[in-house]
C-alpha positions in Angstrom: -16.9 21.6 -10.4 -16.6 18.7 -7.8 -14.3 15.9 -8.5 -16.5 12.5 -8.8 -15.2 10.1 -5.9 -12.9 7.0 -6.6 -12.1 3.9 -4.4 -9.0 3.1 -4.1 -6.5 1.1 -2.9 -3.1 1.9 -0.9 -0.5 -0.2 0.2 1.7 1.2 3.7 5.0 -0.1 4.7 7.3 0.3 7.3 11.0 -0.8 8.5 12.4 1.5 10.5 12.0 2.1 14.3 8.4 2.3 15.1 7.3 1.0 12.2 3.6 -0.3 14.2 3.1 3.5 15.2 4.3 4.8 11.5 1.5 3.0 9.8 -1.1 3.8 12.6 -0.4 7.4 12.3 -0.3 7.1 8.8 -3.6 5.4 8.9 -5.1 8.9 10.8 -3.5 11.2 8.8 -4.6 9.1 5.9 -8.3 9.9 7.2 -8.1 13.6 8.1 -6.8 14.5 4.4 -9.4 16.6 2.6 -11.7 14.9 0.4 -10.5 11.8 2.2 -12.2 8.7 3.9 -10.5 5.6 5.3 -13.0 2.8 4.8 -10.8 -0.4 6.4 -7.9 -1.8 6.4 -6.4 -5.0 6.3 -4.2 -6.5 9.7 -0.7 -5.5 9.1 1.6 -8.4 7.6 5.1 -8.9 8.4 7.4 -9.1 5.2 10.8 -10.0 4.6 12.6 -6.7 2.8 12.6 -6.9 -0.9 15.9 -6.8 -2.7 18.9 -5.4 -0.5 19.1 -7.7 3.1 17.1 -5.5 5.6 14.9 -5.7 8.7 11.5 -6.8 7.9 8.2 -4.7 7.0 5.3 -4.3 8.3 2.3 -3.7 5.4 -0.9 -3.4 5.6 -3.6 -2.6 2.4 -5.7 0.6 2.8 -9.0 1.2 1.2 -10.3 4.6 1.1 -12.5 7.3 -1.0 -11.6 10.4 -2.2 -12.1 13.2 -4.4 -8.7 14.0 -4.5 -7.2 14.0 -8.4 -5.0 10.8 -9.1 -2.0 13.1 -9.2 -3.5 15.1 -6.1 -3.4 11.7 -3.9 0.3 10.8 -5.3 1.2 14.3 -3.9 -0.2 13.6 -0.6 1.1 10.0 0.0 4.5 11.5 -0.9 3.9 14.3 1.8 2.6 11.9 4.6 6.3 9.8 3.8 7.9 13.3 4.5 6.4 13.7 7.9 7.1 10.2 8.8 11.0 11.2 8.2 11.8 9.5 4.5 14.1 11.2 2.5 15.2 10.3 -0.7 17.4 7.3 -0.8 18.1 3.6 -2.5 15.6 1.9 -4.2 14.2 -0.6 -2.1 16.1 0.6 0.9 15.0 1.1 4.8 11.8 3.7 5.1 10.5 5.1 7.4 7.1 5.0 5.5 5.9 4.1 1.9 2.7 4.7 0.5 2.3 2.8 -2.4 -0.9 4.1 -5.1 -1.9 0.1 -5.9 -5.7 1.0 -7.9 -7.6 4.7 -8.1 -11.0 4.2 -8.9 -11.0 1.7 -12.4 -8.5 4.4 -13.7 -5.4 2.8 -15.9 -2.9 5.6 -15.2 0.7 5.3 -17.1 2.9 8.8 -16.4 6.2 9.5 -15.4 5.3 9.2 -11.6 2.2 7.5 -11.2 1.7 3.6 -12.8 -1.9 2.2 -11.5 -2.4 -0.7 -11.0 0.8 -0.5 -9.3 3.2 -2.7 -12.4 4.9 -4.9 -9.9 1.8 -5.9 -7.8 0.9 -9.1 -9.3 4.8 -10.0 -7.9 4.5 -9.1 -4.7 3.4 -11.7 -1.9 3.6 -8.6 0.9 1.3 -6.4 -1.2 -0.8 -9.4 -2.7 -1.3 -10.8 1.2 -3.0 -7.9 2.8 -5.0 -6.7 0.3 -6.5 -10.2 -0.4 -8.1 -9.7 3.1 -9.6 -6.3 1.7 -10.7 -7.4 -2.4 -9.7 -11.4 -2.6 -12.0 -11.3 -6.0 -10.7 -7.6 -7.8 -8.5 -8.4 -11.2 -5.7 -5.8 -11.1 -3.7 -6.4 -14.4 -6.5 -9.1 -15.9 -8.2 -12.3 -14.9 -6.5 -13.5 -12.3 -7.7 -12.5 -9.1 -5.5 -11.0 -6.0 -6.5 -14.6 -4.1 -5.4 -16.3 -7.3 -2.3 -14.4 -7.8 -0.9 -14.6 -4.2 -1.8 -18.9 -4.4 0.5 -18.8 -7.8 2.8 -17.0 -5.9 2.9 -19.3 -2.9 5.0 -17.5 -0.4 6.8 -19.6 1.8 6.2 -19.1 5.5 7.9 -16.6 7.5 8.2 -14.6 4.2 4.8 -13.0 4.6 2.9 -13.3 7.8 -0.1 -12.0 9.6 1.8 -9.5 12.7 0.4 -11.0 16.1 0.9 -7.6 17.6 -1.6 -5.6 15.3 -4.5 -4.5 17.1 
């Protein structure tokens, strides 16, 4: 039986050494993933780390289709952080990579590993940021739009902006 096809939505990050070549691989391997398709992507953003003091992130918002099972996709974002070099370690500590599941399809998903829409999205100026380049107008959590949630959020400069070096 074949799997119907969902759009979704990914968020990648990176603070660790090569961070601009982390995301662009993970943006290929992204695309060569069965059942797969990378349809854009936004310019990556350069965040200030979350939480713990760190060097800064480089995100970018991913929009893709596949056939791949909610859980199936979860798998392979978790596999593609493995071959970038993250192991398990601190919340909100240095990585190599992070894929981050932020909408599958127009699925609510609540399990022990999978929450979608991501829960802490509508908080997040360096998730909000790129992805407003990609669906300014889609209402994750209710009616506020990403645009309108990342204007309430008002992110001071230098705390989330557009990477000169991106393309």
């Amino acid at each position: 039986m074949k799997r119907p096809v969902k759009t979704c939505f990914l968020l990648l990050g990176s603070n660790q050494e090569g961070r601009k070549n982390k995301l662009t691989r993970a943006l290929t391997d992204l695309g060569r993933l069965p059942g797969c398709t990378v349809l854009r992507r936004s310019r990556f953003y350069e965040t200030a780390a979350v939480g713990k003091k760190g060097k800064p992130y480089l995100n970018a918002a991913v929009e893709i289709k596949t056939s791949l099972s909610a859980m199936g996709l979860l798998i392979e974002a978790k596999r593609l952080e493995a071959l970038a070099g993250r192991k398990p370690g601190p919340r909100w500590g240095p990585r190599p990579l992070d894929v981050d599941i932020l909408s599958f399809g127009r699925d609510k998903i609540l399990t022990r590993w999978l929450c979608v829409p991501h829960k802490l999205l509508t908080r997040r100026a360096f998730a909000l940021a790129p992805l407003a380049e990609l669906a300014p107008g889609w209402k994750p959590q209710g009616a506020a739009t990403v645009a309108a949630l990342l204007a309430r959020l008002n992110p001071s400069p230098g705390t989330v902006r557009i990477f000169l070096d991106d393309r």
